[in-house]
C-alpha positions as CSV (number, residue, x, y, z in Angstrom):
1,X,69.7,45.9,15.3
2,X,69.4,42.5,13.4
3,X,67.1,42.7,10.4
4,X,65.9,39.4,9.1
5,X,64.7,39.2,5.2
6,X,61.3,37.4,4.5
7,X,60.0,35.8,1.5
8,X,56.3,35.5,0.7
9,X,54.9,33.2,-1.8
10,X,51.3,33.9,-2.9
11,X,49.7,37.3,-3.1
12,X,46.2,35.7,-3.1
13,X,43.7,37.1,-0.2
14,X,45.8,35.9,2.7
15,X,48.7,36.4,1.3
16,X,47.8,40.0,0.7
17,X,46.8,40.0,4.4
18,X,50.6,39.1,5.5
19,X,51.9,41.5,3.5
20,X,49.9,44.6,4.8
21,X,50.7,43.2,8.5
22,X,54.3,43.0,8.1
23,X,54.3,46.8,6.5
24,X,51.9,48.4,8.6
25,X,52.6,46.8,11.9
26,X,56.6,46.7,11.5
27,X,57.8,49.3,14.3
28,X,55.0,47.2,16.4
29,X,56.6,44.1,15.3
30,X,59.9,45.3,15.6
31,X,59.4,47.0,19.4
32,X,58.4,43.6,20.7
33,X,61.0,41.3,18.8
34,X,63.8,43.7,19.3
35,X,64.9,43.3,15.7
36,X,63.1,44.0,11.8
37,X,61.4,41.8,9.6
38,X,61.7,42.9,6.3
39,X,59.6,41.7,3.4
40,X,62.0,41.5,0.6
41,X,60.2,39.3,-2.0
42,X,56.3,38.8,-2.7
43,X,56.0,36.3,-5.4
44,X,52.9,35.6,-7.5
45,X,52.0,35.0,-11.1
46,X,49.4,37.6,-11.1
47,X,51.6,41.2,-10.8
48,X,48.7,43.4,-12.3
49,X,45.5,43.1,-9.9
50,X,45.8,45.8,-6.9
51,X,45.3,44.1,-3.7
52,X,45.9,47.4,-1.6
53,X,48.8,46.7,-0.4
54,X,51.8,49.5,-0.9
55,X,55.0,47.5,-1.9
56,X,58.3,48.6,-2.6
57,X,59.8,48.6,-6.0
58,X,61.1,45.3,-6.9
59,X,59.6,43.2,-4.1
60,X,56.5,41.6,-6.3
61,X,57.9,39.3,-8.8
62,X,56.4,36.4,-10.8
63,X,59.7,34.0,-10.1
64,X,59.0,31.5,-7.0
65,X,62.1,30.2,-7.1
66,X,64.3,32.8,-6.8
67,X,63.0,33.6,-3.3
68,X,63.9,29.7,-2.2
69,X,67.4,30.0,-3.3
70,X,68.1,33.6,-2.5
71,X,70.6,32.8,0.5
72,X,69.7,36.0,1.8
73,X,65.8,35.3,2.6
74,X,65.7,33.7,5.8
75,X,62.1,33.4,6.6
76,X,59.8,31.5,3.7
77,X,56.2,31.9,4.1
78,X,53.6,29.4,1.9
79,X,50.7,31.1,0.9
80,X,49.7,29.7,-2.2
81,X,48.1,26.7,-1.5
82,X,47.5,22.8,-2.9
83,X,49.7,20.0,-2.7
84,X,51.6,20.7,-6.0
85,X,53.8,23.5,-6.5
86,X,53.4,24.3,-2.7
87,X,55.0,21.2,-1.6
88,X,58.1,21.4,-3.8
89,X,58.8,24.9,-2.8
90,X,58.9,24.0,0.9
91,X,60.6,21.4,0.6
92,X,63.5,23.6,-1.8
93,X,63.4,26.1,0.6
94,X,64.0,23.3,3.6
95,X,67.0,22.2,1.8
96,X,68.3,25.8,1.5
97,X,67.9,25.9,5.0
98,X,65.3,28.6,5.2
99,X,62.6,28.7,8.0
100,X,59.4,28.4,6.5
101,X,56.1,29.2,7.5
102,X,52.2,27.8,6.0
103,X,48.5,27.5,6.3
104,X,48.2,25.4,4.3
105,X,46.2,22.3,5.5
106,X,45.7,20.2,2.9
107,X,49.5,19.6,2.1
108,X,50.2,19.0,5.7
109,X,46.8,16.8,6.4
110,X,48.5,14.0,3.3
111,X,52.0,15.3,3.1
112,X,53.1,16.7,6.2
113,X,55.3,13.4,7.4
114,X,57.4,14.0,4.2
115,X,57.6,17.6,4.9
116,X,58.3,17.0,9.0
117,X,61.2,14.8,8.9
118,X,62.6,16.8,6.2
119,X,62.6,19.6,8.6
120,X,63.8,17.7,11.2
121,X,67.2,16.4,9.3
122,X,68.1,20.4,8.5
123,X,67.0,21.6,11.8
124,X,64.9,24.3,10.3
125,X,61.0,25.2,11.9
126,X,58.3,24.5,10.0
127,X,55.5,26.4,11.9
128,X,51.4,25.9,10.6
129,X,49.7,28.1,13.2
130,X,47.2,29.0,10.6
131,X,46.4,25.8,9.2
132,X,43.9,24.9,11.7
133,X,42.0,27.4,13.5
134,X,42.8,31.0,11.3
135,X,43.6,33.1,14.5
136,X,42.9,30.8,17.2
137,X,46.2,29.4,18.9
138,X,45.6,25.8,18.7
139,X,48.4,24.7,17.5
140,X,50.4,26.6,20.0
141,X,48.0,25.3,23.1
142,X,48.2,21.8,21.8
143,X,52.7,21.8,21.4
144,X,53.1,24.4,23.9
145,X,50.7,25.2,26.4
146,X,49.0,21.9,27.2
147,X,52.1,19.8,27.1
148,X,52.2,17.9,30.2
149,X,48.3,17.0,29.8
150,X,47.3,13.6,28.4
151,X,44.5,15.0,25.9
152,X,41.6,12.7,25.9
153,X,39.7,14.2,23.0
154,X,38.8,16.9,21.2
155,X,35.6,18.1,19.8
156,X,34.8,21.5,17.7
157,X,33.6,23.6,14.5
158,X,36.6,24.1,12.4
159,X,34.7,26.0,9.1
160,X,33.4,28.7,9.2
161,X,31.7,28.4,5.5
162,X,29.6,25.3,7.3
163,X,28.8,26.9,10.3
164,X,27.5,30.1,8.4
165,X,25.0,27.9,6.6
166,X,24.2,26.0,9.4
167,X,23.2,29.0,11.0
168,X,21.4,30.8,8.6
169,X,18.9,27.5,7.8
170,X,18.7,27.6,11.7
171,X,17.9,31.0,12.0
172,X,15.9,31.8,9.1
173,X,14.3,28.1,7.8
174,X,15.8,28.1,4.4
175,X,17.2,25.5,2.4
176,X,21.0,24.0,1.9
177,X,21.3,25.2,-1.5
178,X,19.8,28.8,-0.4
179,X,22.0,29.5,2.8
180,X,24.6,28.2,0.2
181,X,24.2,31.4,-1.8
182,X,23.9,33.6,0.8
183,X,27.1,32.0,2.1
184,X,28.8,32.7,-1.7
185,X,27.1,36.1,-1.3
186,X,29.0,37.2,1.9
187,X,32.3,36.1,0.8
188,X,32.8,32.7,3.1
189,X,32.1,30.0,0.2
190,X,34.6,29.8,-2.4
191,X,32.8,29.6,-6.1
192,X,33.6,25.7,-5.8
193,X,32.6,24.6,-2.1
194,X,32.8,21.3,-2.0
195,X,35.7,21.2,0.1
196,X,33.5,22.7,2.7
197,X,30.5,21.7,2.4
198,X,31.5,17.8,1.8
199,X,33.5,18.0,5.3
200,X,37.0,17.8,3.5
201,X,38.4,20.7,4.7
202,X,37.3,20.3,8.1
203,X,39.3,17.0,8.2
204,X,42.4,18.3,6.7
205,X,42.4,20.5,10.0
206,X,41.5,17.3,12.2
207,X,44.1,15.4,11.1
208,X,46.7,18.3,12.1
209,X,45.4,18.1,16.1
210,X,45.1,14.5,16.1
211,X,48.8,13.9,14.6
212,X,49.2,16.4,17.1
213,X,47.8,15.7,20.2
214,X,48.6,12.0,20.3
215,X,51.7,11.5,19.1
216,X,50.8,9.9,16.0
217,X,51.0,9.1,11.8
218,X,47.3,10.1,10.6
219,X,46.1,8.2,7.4
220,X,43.9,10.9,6.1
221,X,41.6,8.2,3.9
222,X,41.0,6.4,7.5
223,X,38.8,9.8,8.7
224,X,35.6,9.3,8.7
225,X,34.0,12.5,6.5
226,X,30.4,12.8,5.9
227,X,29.3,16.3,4.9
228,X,26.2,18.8,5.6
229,X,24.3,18.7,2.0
230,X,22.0,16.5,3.2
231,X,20.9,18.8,6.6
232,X,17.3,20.0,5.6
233,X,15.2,22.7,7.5
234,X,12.8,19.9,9.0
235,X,15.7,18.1,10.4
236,X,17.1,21.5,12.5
237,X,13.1,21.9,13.6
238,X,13.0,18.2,14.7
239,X,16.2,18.8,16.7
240,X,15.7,22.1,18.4
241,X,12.0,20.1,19.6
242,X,14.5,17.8,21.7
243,X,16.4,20.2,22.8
244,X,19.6,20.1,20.3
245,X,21.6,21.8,17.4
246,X,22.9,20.4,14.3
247,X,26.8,21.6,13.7
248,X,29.7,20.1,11.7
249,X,32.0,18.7,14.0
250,X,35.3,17.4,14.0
251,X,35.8,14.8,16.8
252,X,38.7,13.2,18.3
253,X,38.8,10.9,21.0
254,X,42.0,9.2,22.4
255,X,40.9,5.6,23.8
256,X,44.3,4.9,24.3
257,X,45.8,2.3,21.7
258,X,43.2,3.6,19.1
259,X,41.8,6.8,18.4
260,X,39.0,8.6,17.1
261,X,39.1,10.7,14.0
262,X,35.3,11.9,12.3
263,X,33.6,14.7,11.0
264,X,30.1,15.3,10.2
265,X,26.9,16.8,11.1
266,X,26.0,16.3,14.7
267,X,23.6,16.9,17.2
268,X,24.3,18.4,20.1
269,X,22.4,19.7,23.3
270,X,21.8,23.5,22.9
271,X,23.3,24.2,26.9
272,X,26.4,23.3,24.8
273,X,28.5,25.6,24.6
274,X,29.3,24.7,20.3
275,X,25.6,25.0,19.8
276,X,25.6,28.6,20.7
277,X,28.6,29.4,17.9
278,X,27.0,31.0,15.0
279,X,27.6,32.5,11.7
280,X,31.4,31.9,10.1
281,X,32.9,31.7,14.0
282,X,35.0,28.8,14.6
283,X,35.8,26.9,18.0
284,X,37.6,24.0,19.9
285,X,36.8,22.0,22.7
286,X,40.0,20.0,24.1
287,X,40.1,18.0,27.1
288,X,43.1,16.9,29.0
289,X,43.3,15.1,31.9
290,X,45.1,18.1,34.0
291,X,42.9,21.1,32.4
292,X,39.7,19.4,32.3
293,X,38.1,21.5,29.1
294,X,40.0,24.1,27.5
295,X,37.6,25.9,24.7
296,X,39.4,28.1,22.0
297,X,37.4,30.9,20.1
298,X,37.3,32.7,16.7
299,X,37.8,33.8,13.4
300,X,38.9,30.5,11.9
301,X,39.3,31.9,8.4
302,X,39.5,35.4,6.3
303,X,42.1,38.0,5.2
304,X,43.3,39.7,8.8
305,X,42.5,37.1,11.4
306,X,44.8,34.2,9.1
307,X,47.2,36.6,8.5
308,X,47.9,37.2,12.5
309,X,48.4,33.8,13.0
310,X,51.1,33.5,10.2
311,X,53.0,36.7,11.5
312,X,52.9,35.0,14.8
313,X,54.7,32.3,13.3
314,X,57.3,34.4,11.7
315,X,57.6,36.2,14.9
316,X,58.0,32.7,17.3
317,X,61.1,31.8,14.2
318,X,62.7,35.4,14.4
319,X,63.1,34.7,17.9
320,X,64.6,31.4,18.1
321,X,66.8,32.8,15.6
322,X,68.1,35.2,17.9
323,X,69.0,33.0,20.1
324,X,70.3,30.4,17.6
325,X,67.2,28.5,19.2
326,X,66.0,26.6,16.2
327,X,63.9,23.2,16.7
328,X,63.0,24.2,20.2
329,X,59.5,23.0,20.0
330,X,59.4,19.8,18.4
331,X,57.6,20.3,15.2
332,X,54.9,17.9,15.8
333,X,55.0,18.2,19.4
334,X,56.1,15.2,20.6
335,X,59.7,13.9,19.8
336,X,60.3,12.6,16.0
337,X,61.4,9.3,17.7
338,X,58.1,9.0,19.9
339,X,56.0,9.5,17.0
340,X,54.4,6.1,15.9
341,X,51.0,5.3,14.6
342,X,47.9,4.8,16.3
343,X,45.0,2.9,14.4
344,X,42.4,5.1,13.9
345,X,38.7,3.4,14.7
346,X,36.6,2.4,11.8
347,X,33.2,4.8,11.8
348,X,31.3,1.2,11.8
349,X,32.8,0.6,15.8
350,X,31.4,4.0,16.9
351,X,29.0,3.6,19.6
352,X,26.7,6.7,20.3
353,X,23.2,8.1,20.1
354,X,21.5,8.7,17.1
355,X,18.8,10.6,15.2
356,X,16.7,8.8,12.5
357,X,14.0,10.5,10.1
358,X,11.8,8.1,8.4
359,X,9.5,9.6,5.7
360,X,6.9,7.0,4.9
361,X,3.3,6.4,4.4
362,X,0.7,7.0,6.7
363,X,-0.5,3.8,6.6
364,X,-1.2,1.1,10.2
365,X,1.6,-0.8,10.7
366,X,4.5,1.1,9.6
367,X,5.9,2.2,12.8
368,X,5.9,-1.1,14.8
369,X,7.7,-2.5,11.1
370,X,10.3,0.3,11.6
371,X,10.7,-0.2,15.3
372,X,10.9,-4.1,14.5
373,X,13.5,-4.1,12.2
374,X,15.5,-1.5,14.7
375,X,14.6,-4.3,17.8
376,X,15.9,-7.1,15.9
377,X,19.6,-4.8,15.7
378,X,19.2,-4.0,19.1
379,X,18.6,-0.4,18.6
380,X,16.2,0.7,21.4
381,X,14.1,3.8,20.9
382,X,14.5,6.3,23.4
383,X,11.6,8.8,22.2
384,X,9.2,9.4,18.7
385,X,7.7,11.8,17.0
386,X,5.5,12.6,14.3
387,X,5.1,15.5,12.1
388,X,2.0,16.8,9.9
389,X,1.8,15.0,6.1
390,X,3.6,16.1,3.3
391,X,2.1,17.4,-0.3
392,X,2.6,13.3,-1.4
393,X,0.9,12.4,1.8
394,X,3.5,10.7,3.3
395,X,4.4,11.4,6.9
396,X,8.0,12.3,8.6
397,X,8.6,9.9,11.6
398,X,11.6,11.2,13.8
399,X,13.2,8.7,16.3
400,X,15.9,9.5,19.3
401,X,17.5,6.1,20.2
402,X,19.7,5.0,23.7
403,X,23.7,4.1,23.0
404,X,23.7,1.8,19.5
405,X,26.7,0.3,17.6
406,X,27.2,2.4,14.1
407,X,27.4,-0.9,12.0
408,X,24.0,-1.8,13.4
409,X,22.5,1.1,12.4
410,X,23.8,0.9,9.3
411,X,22.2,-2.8,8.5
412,X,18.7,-1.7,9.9
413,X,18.7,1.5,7.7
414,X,19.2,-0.4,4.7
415,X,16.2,-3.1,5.6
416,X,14.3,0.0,6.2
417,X,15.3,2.1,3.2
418,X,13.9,-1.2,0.9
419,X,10.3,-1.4,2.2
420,X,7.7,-0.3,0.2
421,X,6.3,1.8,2.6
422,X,9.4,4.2,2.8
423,X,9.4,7.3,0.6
424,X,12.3,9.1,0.7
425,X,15.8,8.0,2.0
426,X,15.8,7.6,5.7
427,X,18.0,10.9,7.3
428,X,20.5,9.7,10.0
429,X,22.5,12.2,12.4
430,X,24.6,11.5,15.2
431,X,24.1,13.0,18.7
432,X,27.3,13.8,21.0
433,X,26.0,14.8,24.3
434,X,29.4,17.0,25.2
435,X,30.3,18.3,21.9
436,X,32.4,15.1,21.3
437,X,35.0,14.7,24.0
438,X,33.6,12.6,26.5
């Protein structure tokens, strides 16, 4: 029996994950591959802290390196992170012609052309299951399973950390900076969560599906990112009176020589399937023209449930290694020659619904100024209300509006944010009737 010799870089929480599956679950592993994976190398800087995982003597060293260039390693897995050091030990152990495996998102989201095509040339795999999705197969459904469908968007909640707050100022009326710490509290907010909570991270993972499911070069700085700091408790209130909850969604939609890329808070109708995902769950609505919706469902982050989805990626190389299979699923899922690059649309051509909060004084006159101002940008009003006054006496005015042109909006919200009468800075949330993919 064929054993094959892994390399890990990064002993951090997921990496520690990897390591405990590929110990305890190796006569699992090795009854369904028909061969052994053995972990030969853990590398980290850090060879003090106990992370509970039982290795052998002379497996966890501090020199990165020497697991790229060992010739006998043949798997490389990518676990620590960032678009430094990560990247040029990928790309060292590509040119040593290792196999390498990743999550991580960010590198491939701005780098992952670079690191592609050098693939491609050594006809090594380069497999990212856990990149988008932690234990969800999305990768795999999107270059695999829904391959002969033309996907005509995509639509879903792809952090956990945001939907965990989301939920809990939902669910118990607290503030952003409140569910915050509980989020910190339970372990799903990192002690600097701006890549979170600012919507970054949720777009490093769109970018992935998009390149993916299209066929095309994604500019990262052409997403749209708009984060959920902003989301108050009277804003969730005001939308579950019309019928709606407020997630962070990433959105795709293919409109055939553009596409749409965007992530931000939106509302959507709580018979939505999305709306009913709570806590640090994560989940993915794709269409394609064959499958109508296919939804995905999960853990999308976290020690055990990443950590599957990178051993399934070692697994899928071991076996195309058996059978001297290598490239056998085009890294990107299409073709490197039918890869080409799709404009992305700017944010200000979105056409949609939206949700507008107006804090102002309760004074005659205001709301026919407002709704002015909105007529003369063609936005129509589709329904109003009004809640009690604040401590300053002021009074939150919350509009729905029919179908209206993003740049529009924009224009109108700035007449409207300069008149005297306006109190606070006018709140504006987008509504996405089928969780983004119509």
């Amino acid at each position: 029996m064929t054993t094959l010799q892994v390399g890990l870089l990064g002993f951090g929480t997921v990496g520690a994950g990897v390591a405990r599956l590929l110990i305890d679950s190796a006569d699992r592993i090795r009854d369904r591959l028909g061969m052994g994976l053995n972990l030969k190398y853990v590398a980290d800087i850090d060879l003090t802290t106990d992370r509970g995982v039982r290795l052998a003597a002379g497996v966890l060293i501090d020199d990165a390196e020497r697991v790229v260039n060992d010739p006998e390693v043949d798997i490389v897995i990518e676990m620590i992170g960032g678009e430094g050091i990560a990247k040029t030990l990928i790309l060292q152990a590509i040119a040593n012609g290792k196999q390498v495996v990743t999550a991580n998102k960010a590198l491939l989201a701005k780098h992952g052309k670079e690191l592609f095509q050098a693939a491609d040339r050594k006809g090594v795999d380069l497999a990212f299951e856990a990149s988008v999705g932690g234990c969800m197969p999305v990768i795999k459904t999107l270059r695999e399973s829904l391959v002969g469908n033309r996907i005509n968007g995509m639509g879903g909640i792809l952090n956990g950390t945001c939907n965990y707050i989301l939920s809990r100022i939902t669910d118990e009326g607290i503030d952003f900076r409140e569910a915050l710490a509980k989020a910190t509290e339970a372990g799903y907010a990192e002690a600097d969560p701006t890549l979170d909570v600012e919507g970054f991270d949720t777009a490093h993972k769109l970018a992935i599906l998009t390149s993916l499911a299209y066929g095309t070069e994604v500019d990262f700085d052409d997403i749209f990112i708009e984060g959920i700091t902003q989301i108050t408790p009277l804003d969730i209130d005001f939308a579950r009176q019309f019928g709606y909850r407020i997630k962070l969604l990433a959105i795709s939609k293919n409109h055939g020589d553009r596409v749409e890329a965007r992530v931000h808070p939106t509302m959507i109708p709580e018979g939505n399937l999305l709306s009913t995902i709570s806590g640090s769950l994560n989940a993915l609505n794709i269409s394609g023209d064959a499958v109508g919706d296919v939804m995905l469902y999960g853990h999308g982050a976290g020690m055990m449930p990443t950590a599957s989805a990178v051993v399934g990626d070692v697994v899928d190389i071991a076996r195309n290694l058996s059978r001297g299979a290598t490239g056998r699923v085009p890294l990107r899922s299409f073709q490197p020659d039918k890869i080409g690059r799709i404009p992305i649309v700017s944010v200000e051509e979105l056409v949609t619904h939206y949700y507008f909060r107006f804090t102002v004084k309760d004074q005659p006159g205001v709301l026919s100024t407002i709704s002015g101002i909105l007529g003369e940008y063609g936005i129509s009003i589709q329904s109003v209300q009004q809640k009690g006054r604040k401590s300053s006496g002021a009074v939150p005015v919350v509009m729905l509006t029919h179908r209206a042109r993003e740049a529009d909006v924009q224009k109108a919200f700035r007449r409207i944010e300069a008149l005297d009468v306006v109190d606070e800075k006018p709140m504006l949330i987008r509504l996405e009737d089928n969780g983004g993919i119509d």
